[in-house]
Backbone and ligand atoms as CSV (ligand in chain L), in Angstrom:
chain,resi,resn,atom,element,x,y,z
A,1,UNK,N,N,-10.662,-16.441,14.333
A,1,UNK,CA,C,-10.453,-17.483,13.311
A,1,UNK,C,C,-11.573,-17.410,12.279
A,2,UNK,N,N,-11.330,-16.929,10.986
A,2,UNK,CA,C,-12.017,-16.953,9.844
A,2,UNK,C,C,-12.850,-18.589,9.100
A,3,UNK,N,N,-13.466,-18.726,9.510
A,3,UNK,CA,C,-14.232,-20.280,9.566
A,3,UNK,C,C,-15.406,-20.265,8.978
A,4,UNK,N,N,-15.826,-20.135,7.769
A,4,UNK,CA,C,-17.445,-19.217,7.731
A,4,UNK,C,C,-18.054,-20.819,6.783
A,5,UNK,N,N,-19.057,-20.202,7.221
A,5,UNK,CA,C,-20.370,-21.956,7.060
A,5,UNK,C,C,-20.261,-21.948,5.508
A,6,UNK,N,N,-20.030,-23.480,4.893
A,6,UNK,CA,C,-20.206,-23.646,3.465
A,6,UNK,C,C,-21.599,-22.958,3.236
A,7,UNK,N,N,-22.243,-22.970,4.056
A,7,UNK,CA,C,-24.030,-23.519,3.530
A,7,UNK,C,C,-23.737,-21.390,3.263
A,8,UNK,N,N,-23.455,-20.879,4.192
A,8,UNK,CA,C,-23.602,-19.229,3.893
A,8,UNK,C,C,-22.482,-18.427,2.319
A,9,UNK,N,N,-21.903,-19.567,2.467
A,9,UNK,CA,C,-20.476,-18.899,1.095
A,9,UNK,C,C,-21.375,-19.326,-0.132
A,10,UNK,N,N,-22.048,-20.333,0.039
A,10,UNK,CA,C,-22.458,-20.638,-1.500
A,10,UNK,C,C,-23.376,-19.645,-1.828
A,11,UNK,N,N,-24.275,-19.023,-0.743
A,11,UNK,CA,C,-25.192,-18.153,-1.241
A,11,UNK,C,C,-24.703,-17.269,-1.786
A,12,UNK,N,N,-23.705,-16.455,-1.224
A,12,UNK,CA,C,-23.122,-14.685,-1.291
A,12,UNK,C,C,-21.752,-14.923,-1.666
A,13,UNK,N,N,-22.102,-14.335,-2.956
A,13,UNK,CA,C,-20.819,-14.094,-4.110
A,13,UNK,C,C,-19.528,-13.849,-3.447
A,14,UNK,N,N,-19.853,-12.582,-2.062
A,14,UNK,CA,C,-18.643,-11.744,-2.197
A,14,UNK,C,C,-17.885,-12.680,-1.106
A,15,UNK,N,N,-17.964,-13.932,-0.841
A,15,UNK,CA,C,-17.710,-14.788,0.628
A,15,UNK,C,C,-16.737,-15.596,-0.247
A,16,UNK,N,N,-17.364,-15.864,-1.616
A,16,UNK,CA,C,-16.369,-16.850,-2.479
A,16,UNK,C,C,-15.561,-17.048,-2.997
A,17,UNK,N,N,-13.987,-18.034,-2.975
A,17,UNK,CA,C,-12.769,-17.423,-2.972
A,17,UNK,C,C,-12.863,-17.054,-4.472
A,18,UNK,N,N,-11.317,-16.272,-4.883
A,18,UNK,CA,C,-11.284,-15.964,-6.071
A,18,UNK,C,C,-9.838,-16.139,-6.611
A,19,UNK,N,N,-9.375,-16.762,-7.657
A,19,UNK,CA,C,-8.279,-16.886,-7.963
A,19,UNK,C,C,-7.733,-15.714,-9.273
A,20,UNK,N,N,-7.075,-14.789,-9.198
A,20,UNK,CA,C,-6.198,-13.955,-9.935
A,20,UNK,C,C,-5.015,-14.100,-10.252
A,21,UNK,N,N,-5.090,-15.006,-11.801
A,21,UNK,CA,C,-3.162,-15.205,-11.944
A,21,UNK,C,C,-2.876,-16.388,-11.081
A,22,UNK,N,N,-2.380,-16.172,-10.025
A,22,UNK,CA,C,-1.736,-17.509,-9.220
A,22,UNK,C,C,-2.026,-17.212,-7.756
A,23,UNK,N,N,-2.766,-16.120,-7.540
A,23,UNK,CA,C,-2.998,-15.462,-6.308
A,23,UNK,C,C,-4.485,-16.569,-6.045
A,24,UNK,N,N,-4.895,-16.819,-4.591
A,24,UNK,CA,C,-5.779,-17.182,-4.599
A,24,UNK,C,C,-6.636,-16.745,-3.476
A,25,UNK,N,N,-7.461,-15.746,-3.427
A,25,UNK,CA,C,-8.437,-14.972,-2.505
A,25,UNK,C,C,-9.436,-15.493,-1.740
A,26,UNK,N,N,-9.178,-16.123,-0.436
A,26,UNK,CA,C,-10.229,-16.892,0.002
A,26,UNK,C,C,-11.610,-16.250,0.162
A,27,UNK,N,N,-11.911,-14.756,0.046
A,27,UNK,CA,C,-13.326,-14.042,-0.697
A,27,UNK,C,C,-12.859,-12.851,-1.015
A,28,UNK,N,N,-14.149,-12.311,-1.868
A,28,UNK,CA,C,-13.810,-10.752,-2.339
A,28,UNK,C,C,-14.089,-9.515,-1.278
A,29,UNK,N,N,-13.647,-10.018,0.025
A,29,UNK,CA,C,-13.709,-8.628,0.394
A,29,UNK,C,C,-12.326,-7.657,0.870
A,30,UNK,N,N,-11.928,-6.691,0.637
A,30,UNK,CA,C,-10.752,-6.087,0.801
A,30,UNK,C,C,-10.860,-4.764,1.313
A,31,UNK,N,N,-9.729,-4.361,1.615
A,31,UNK,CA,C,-9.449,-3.237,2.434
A,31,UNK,C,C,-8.453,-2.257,1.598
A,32,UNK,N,N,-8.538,-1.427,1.157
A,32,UNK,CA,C,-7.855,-0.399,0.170
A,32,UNK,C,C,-6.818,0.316,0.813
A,33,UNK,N,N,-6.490,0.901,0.134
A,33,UNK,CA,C,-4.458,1.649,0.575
A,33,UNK,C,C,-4.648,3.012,1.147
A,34,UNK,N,N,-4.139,2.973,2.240
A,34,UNK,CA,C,-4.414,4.044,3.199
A,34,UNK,C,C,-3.130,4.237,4.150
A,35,UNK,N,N,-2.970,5.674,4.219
A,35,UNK,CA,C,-1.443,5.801,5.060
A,35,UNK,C,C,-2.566,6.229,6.178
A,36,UNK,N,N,-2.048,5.013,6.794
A,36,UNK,CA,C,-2.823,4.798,8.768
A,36,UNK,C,C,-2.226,5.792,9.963
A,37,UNK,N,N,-0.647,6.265,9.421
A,37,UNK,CA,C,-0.133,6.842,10.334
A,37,UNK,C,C,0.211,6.847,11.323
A,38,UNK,N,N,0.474,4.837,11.318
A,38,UNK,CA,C,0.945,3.971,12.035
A,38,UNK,C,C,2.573,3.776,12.124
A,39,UNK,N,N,2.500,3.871,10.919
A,39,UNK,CA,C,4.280,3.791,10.939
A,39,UNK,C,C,5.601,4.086,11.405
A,40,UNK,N,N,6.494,3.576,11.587
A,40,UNK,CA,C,7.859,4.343,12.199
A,40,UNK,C,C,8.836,4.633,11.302
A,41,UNK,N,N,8.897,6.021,11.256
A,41,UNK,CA,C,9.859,6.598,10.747
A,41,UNK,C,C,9.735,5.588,9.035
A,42,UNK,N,N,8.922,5.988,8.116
A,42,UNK,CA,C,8.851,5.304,7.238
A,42,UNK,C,C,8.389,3.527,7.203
A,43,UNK,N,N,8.389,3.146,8.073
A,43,UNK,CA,C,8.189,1.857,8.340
A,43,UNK,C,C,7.285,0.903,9.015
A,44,UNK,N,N,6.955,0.078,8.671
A,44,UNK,CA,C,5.387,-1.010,8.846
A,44,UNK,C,C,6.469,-1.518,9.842
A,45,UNK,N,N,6.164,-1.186,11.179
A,45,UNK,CA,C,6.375,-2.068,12.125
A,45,UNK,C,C,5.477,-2.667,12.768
A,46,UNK,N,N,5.688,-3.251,14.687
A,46,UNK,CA,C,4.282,-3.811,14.932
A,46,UNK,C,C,2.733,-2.919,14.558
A,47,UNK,N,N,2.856,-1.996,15.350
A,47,UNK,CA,C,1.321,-0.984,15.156
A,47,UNK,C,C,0.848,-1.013,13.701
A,48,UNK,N,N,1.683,-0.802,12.910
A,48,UNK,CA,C,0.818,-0.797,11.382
A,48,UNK,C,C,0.667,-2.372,11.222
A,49,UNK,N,N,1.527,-3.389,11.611
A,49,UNK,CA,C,0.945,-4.934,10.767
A,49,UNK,C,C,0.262,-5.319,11.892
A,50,UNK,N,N,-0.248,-4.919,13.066
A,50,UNK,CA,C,-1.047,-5.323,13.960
A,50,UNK,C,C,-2.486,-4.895,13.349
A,51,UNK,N,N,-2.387,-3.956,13.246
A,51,UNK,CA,C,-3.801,-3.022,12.170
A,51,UNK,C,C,-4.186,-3.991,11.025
A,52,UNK,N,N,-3.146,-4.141,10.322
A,52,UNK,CA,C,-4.025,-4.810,9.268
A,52,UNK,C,C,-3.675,-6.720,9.724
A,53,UNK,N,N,-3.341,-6.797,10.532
A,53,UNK,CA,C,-3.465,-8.657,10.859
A,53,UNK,C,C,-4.795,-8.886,11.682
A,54,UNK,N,N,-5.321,-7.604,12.012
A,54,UNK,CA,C,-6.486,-7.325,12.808
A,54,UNK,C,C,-7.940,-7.354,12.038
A,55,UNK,N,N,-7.792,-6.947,10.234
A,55,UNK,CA,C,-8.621,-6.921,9.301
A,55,UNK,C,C,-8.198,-8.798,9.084
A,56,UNK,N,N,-7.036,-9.742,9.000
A,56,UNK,CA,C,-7.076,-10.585,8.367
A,56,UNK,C,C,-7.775,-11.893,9.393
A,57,UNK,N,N,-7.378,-11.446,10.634
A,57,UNK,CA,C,-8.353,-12.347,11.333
A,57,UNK,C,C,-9.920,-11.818,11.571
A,58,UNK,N,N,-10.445,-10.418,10.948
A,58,UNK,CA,C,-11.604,-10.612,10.725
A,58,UNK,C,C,-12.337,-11.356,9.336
A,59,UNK,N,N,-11.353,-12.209,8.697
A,59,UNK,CA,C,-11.754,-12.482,7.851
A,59,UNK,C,C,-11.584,-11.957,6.418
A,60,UNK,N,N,-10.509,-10.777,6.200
A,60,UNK,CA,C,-10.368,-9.898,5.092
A,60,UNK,C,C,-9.681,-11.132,3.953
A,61,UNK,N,N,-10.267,-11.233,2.751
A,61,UNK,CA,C,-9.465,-11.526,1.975
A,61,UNK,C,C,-8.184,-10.603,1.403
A,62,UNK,N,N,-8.302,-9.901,1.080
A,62,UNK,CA,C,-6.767,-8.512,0.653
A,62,UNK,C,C,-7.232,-7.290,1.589
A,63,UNK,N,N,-5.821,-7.332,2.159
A,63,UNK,CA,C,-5.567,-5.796,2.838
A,63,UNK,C,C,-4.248,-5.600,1.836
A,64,UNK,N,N,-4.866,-4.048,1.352
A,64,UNK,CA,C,-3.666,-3.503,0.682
A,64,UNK,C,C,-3.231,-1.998,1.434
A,65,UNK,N,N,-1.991,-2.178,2.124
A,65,UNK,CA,C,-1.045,-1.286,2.820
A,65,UNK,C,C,-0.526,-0.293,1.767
A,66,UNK,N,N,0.213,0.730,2.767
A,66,UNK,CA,C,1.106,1.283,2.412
A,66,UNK,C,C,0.805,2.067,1.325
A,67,UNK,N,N,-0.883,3.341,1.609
A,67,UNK,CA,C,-1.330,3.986,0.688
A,67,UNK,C,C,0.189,5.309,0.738
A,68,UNK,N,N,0.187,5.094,-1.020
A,68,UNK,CA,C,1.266,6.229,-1.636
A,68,UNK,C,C,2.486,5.947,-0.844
A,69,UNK,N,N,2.958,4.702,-0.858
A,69,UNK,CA,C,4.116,4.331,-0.618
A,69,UNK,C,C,5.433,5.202,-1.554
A,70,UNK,N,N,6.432,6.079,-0.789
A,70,UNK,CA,C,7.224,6.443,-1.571
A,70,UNK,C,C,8.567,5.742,-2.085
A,71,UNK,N,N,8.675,5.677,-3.491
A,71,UNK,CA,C,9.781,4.847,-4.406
A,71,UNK,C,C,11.077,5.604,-4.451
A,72,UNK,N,N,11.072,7.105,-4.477
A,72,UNK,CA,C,12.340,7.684,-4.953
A,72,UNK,C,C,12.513,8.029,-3.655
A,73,UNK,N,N,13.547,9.236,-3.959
A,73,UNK,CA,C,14.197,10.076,-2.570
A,73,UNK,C,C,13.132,11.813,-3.472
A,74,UNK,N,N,12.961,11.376,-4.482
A,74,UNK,CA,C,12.477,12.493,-5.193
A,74,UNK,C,C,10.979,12.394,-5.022
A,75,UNK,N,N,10.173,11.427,-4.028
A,75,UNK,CA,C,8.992,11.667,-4.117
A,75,UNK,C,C,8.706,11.548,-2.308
A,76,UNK,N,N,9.053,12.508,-1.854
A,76,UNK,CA,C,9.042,12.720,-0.451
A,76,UNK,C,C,8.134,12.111,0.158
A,77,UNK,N,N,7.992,12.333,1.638
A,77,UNK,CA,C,7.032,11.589,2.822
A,77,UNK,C,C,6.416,13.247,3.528
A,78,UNK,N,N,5.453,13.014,2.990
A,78,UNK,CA,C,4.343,14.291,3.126
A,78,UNK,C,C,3.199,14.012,4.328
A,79,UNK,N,N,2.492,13.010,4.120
A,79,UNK,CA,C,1.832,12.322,4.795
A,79,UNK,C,C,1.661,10.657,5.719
A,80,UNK,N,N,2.997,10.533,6.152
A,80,UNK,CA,C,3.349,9.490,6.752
A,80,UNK,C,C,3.028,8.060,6.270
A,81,UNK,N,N,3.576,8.296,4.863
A,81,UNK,CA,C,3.484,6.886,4.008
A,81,UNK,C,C,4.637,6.142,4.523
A,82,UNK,N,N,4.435,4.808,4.034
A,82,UNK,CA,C,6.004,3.958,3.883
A,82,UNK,C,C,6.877,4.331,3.034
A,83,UNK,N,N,8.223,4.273,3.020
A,83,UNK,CA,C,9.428,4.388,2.098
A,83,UNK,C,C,10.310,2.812,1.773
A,84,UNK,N,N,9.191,3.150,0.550
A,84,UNK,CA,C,9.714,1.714,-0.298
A,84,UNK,C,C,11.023,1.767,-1.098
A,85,UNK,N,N,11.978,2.714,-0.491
A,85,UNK,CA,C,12.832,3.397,-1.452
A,85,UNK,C,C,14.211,2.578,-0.884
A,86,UNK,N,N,13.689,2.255,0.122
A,86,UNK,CA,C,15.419,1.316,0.755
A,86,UNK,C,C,14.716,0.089,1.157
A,87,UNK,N,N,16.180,-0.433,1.389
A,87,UNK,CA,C,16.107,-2.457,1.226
A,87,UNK,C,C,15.933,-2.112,2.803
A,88,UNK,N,N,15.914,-1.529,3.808
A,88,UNK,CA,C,15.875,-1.996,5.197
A,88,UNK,C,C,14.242,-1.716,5.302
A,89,UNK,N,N,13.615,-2.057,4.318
A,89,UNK,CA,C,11.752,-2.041,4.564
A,89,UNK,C,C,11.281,-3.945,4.619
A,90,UNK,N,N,12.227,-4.243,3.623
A,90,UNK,CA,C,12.452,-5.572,3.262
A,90,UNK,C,C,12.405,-6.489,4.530
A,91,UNK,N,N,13.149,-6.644,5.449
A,91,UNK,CA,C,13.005,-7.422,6.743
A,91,UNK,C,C,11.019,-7.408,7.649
A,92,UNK,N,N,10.909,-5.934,7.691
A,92,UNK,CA,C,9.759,-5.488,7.790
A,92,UNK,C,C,8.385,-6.165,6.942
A,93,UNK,N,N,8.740,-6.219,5.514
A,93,UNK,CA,C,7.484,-6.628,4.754
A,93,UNK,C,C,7.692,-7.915,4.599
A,94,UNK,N,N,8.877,-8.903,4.545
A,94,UNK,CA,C,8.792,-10.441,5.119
A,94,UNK,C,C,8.064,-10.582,6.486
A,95,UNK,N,N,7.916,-10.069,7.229
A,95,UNK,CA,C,7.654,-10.638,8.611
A,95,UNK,C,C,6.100,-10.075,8.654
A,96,UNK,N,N,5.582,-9.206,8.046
A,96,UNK,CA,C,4.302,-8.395,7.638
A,96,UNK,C,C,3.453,-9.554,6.550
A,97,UNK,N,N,4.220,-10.159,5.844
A,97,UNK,CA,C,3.601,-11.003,4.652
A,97,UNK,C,C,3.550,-12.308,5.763
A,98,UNK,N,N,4.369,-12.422,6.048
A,98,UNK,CA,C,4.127,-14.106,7.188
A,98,UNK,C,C,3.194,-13.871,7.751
A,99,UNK,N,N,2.808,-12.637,8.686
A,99,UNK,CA,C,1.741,-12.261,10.042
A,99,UNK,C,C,0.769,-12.398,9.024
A,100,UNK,N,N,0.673,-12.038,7.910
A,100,UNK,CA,C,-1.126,-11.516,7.218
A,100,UNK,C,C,-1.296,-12.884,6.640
A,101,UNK,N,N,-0.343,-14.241,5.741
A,101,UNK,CA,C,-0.833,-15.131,5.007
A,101,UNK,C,C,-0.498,-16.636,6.380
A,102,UNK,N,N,-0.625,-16.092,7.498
A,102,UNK,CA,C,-0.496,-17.194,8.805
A,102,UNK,C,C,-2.013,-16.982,9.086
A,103,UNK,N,N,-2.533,-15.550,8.317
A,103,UNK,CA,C,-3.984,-15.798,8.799
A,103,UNK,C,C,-5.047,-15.900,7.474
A,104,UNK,N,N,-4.312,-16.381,7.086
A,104,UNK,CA,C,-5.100,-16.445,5.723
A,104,UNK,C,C,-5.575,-15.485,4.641
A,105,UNK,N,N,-5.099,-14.223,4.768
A,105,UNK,CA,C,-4.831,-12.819,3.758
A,105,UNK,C,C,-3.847,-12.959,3.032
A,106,UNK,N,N,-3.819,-12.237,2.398
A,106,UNK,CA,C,-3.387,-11.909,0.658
A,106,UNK,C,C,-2.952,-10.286,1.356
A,107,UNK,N,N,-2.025,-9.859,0.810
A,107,UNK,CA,C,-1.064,-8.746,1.129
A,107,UNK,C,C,-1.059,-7.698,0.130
A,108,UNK,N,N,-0.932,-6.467,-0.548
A,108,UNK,CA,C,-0.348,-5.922,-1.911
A,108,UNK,C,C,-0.371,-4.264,-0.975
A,109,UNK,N,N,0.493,-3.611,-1.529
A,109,UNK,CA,C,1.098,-2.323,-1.717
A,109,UNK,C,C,0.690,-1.782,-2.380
A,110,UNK,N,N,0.190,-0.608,-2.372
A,110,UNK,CA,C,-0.021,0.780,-3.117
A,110,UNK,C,C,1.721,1.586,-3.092
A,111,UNK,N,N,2.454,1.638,-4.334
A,111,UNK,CA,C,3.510,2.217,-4.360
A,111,UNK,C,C,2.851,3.123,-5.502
A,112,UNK,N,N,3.879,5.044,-4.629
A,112,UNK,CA,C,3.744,5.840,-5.877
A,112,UNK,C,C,4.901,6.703,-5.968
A,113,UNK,N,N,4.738,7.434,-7.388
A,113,UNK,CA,C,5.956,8.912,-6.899
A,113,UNK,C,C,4.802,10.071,-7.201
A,114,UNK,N,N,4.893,10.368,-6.025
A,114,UNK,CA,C,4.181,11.646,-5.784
A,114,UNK,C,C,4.781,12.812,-6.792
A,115,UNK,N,N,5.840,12.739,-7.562
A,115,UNK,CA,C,6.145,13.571,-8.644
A,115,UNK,C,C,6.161,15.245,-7.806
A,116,UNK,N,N,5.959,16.264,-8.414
A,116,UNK,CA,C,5.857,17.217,-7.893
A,116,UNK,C,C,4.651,17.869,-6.327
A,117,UNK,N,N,3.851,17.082,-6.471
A,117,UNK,CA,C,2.442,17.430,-5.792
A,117,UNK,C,C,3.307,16.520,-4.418
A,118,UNK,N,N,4.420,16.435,-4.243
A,118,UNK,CA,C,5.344,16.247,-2.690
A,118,UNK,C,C,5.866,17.235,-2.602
A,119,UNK,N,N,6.456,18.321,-3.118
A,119,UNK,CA,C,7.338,19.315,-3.350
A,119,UNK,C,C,6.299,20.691,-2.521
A,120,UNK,N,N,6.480,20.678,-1.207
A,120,UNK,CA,C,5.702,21.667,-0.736
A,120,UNK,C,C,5.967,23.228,-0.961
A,121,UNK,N,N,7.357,23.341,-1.429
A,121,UNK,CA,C,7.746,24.610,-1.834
A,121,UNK,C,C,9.348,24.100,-2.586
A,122,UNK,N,N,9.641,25.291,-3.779
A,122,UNK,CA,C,11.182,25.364,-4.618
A,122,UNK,C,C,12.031,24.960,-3.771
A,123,UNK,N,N,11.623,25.519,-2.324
A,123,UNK,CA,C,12.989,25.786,-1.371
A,123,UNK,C,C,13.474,24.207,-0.644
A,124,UNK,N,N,12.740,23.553,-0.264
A,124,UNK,CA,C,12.881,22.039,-0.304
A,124,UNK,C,C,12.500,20.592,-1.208
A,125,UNK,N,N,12.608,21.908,-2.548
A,125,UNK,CA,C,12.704,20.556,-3.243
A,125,UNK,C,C,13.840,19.772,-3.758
A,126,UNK,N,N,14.151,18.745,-3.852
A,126,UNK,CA,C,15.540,18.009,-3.760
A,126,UNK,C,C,16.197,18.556,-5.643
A,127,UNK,N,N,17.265,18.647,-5.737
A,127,UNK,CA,C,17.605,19.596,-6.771
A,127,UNK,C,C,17.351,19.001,-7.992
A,128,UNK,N,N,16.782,17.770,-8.924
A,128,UNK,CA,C,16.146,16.492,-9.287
A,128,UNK,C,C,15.258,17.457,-9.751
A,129,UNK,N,N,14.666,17.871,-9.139
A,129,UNK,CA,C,12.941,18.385,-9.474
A,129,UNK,C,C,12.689,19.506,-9.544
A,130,UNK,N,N,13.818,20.655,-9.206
A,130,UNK,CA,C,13.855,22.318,-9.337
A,130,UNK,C,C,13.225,22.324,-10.597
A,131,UNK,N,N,12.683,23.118,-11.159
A,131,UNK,CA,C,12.523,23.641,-12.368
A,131,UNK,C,C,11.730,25.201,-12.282
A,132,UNK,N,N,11.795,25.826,-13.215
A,132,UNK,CA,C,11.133,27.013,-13.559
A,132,UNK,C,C,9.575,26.576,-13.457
A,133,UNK,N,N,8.963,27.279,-12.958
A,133,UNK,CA,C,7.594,27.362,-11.786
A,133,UNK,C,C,6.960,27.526,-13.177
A,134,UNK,N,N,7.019,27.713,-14.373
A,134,UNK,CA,C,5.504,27.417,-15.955
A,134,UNK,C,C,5.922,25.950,-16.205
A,135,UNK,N,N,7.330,25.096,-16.000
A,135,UNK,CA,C,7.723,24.050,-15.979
A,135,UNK,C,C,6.937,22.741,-15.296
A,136,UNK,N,N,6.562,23.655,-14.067
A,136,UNK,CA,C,5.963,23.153,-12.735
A,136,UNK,C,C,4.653,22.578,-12.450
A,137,UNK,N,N,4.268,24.189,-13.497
A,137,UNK,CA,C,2.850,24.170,-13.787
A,137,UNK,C,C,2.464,23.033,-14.668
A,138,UNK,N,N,3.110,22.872,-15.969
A,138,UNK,CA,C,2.283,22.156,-17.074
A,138,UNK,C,C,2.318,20.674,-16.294
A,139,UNK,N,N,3.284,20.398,-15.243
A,139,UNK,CA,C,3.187,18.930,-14.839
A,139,UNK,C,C,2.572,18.441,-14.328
A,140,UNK,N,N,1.799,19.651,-13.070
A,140,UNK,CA,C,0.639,19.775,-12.431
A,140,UNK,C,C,-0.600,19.241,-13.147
A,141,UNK,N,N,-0.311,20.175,-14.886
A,141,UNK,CA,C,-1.496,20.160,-15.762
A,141,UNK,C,C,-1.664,18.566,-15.822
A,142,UNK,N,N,-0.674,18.058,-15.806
A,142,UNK,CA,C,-0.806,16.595,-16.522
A,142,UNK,C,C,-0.531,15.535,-15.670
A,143,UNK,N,N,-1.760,15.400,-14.951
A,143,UNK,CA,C,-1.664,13.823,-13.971
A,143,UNK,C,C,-1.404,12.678,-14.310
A,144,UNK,N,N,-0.915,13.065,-15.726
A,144,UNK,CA,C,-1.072,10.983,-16.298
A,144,UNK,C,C,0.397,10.737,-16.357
A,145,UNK,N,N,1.497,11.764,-15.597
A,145,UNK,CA,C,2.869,12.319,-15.702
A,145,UNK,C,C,3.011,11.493,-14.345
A,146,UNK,N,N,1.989,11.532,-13.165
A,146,UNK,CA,C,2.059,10.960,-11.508
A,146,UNK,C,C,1.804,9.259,-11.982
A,147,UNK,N,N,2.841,8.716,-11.501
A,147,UNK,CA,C,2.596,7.236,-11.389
A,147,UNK,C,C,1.956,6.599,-9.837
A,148,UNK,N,N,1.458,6.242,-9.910
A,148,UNK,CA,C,0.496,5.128,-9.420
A,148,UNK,C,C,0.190,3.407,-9.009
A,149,UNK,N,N,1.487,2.837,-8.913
A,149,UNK,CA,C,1.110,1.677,-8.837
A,149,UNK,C,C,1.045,0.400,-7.932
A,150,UNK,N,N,0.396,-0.255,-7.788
A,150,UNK,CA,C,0.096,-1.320,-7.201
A,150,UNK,C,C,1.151,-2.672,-7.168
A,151,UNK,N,N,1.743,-3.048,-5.741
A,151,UNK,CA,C,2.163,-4.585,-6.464
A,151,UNK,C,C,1.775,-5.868,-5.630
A,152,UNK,N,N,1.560,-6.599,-6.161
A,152,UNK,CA,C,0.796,-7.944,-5.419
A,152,UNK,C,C,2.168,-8.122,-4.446
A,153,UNK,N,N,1.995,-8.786,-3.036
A,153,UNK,CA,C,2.847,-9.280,-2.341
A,153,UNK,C,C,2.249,-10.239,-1.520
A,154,UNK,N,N,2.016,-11.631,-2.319
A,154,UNK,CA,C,1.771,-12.332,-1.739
A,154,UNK,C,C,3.087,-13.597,-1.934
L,1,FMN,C1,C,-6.809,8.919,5.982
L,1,FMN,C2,C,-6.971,8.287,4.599
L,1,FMN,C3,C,-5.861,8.123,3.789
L,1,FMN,C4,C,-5.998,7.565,2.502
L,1,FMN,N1,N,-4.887,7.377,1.736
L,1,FMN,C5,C,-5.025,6.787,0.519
L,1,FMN,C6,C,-3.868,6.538,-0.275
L,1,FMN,O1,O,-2.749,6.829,0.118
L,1,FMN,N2,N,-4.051,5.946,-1.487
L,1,FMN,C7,C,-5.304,5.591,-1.949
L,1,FMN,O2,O,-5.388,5.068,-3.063
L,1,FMN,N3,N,-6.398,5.814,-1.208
L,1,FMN,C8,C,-6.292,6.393,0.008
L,1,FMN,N4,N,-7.405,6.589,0.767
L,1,FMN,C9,C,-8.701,6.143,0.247
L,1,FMN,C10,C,-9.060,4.771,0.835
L,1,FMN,O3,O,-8.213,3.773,0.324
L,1,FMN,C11,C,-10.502,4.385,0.495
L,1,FMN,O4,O,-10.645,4.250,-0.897
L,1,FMN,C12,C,-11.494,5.375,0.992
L,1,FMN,O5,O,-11.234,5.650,2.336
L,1,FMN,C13,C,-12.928,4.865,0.805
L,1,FMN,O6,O,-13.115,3.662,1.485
L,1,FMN,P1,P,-13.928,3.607,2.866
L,1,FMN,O7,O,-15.312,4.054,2.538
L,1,FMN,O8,O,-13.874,2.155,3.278
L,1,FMN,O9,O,-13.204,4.503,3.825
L,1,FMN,C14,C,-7.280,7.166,2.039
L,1,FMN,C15,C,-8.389,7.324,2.881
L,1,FMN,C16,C,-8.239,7.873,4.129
L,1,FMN,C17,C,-9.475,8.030,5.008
């Protein structure tokens, strides 16, 4: 149970809640997006929301799950991320958002499309993303082409 002494929060900044938008952070400390390699078959079941309900009763203000969560069918599961790409994750991240804000955490997702840098070879890449290999290259060249993003789920 996260209970920490007024007399110690007033001293140390990072203890003190913080409000973002409408979100409200009971302190600044957080836990960043990481595929734990907990998951089943694409999915935050018990073992992965036990992991991070385990950071929220130590007191974590934000645990953010589900590093490089995949969005398409075109941005594969390389490294045992979540697949944010179907509604049957949905039952899963309701019951994941109840377990983490029953303990007083704040929730958010790292969602991405891994774009080509999922595509371990031409031969399994989904036909979406074939292209001529100088095609391949310049996309490589250009990381600002890989999306990246974050969404609050609280
Ligand atoms: C096994 C592993 C997987 C990671 N996966 C991701 C990821 O998918 N997305 C991301 O933004 N960061 C990822 N990270 C980086 C972490 O979020 C974090 O920034 C990094 O581990 C540094 O924090 P630390 O010193 O507390 O470990 C990963 C780190 C590790 C160790």
């Amino acid at each position: 149970m996260y209970d920490p002494d007024p007399a110690v929060t007033a001293k140390d900044p990072l203890l003190r809640p913080l409000k973002i938008g409408h979100v409200q952070f009971r302190n600044r400390i957080m836990s960043t997006s990481h595929a734990s390699g907990l998951e089943v078959g694409g999915m935050p079941e018990e073992a992965y929301q036990r992991y991070h309900e385990e950071k929220a009763r130590g007191g974590i203000g934000l645990s953010m799950f589900g590093g490089s969560s995949n969005v398409d069918r075109d941005s594969p599961n390389i490294f045992r991320q979540l697949n944010v790409a179907t509604d049957a994750i949905i039952p899963h991240l309701q019951r994941f958002s109840e377990r983490m804000h029953a303990r007083g955490a704040a929730l958010m997702c790292q969602i991405t499309h891994l774009a080509v840098a999922a595509i371990p070879t031409r031969e399994t890449a989904s036909p979406r993303l074939r292209r001529p290999r100088s095609a391949r290259r310049s996309t490589v060249a250009s990381p600002r082409r890989w999306t990246s993003t974050t969404s609050i789920a609280w």
